[in-house]
TIMITOR-500117 format. One record per atom (N, C-alpha, C): z, x, y. Coordinates in steps of 0.02 Angstrom, whole numbers, padded with zeros to 5 digits, always signed. Layout:
N
ZXY;...
REM end
This chain:
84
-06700-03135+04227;-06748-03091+04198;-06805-03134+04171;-06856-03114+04183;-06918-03151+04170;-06973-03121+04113;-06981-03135+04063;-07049-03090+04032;-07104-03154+04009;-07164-03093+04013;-07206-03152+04008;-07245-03122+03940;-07269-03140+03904;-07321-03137+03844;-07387-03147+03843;-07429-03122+03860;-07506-03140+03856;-07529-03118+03818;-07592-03153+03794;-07652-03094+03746;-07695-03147+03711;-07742-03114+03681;-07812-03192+03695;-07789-03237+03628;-07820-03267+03650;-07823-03342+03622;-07795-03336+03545;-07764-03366+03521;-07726-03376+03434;-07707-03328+03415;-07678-03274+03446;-07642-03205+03417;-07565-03212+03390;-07533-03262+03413;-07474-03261+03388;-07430-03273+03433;-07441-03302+03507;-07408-03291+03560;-07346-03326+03567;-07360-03389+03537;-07325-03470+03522;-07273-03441+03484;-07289-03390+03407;-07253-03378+03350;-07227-03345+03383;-07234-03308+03414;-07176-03214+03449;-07113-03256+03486;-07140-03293+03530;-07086-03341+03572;-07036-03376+03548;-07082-03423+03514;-07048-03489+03488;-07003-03463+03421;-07024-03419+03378;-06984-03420+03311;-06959-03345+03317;-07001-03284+03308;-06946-03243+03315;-06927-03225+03383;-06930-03234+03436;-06881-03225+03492;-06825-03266+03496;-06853-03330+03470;-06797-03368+03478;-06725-03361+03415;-06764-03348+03349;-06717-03315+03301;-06685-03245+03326;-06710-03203+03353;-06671-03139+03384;-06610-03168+03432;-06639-03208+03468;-06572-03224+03524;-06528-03277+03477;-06549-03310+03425;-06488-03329+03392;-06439-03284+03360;-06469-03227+03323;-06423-03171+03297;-06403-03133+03330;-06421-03128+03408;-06396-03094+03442;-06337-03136+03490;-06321-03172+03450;-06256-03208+03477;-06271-03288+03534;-06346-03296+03550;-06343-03335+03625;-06364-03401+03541;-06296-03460+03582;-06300-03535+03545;-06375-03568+03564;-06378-03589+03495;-06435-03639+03509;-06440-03685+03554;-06392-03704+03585;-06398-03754+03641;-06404-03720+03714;-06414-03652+03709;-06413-03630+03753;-06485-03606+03775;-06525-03626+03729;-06602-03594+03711;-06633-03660+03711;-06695-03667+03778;-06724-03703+03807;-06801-03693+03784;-06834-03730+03733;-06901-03702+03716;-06948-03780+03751;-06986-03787+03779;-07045-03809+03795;-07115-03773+03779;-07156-03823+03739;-07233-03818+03749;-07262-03871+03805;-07281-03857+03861;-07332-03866+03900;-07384-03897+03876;-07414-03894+03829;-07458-03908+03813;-07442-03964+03764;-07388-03978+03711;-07362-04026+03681;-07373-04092+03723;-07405-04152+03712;-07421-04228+03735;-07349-04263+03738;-07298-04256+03713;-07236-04241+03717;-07186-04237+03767;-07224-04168+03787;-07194-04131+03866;-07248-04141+03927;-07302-04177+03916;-07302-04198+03968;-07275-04208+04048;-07240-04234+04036;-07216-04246+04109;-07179-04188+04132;-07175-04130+04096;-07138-04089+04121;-07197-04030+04133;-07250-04058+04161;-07319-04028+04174;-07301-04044+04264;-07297-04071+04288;-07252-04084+04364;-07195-04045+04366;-07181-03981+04420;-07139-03932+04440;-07086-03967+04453;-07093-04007+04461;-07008-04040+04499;-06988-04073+04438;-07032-04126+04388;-07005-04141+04341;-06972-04098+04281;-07007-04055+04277;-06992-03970+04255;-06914-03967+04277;-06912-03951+04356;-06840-03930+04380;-06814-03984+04341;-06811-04016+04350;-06735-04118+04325;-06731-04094+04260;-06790-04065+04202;-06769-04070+04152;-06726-04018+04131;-06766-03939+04156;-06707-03879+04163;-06625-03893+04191;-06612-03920+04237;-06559-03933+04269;-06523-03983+04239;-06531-04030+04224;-06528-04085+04164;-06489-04056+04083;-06504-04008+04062;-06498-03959+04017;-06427-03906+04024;-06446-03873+04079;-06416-03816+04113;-06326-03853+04152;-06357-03914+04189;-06308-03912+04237;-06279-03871+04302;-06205-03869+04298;-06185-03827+04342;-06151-03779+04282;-06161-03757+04221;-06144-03712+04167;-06160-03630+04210;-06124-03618+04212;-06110-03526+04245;-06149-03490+04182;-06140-03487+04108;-06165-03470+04068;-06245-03445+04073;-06262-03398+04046;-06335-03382+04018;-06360-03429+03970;-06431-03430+04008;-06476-03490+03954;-06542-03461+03974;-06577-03471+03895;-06630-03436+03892;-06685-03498+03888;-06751-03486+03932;-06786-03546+03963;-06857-03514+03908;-06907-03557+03872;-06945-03525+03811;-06991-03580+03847;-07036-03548+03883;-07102-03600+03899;-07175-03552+03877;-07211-03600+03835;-07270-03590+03835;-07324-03639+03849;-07363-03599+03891;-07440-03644+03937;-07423-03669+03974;-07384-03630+04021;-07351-03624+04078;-07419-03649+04131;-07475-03625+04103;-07530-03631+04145;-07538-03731+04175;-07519-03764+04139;-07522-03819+04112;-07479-03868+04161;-07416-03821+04206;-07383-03826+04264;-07430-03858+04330;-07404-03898+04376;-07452-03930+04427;-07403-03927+04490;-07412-03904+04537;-07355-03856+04594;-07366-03929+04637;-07324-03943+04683;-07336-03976+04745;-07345-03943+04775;-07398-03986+04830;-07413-03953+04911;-07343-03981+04960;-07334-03948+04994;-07280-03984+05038;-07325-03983+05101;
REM end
C-alpha cells in the first residue's frame, strides 16, 4: 500500500509523516524497527538519492523478514532513476 502526501511548500508535510504517522503506527502496534523513515533531502541520506542505492539500503533493513514494514520517505523527488 502506497500513500503519498503533498501540499505546498512548509505546511507540515515532514511533521504528518515523520512524527504523527509514525507515532500512530507505533500505538497501533507496528515495532519501531519495523518503521523505515528517510529524508531525501537530509546531506546524510545522500547516497540513498541513487534508486539502487535506495534498494541495498531498504533490503539491507528489511531482509528476507515476511513481516510488514512501513517505508517513511520524504523528497522522494530528490530520487535519481537509472537509464538501462
Amino acid at each position: 500500500m502506497i500513500k503519498i502526501v503533498t501540499g505546498i511548500r512548509r505546511c507540515g508535510k515532514t511533521y504528518l509523516v515523520f512524527d504523527l504517522f509514525a507515532r500512530h503506527l507505533i500505538e497501533s502496534g507496528v515495532p519501531k524497527d519495523h518503521i523505515i523513515a528517510l529524508a531525501l533531502d537530509d546531506r546524510a541520506n545522500e547516497r540513498y538519492r541513487d534508486v539502487d542505492a535506495l534498494y541495498d539500503c531498504l533490503i539491507g533493513q528489511i531482509g528476507d523478514d515476511q513481516e510488514t514494514y512501513c517505508v517513511l520517505l520524504d523528497e522522494v523527488q530528490y530520487v535519481i532513476t537509472k537509464k538501462s
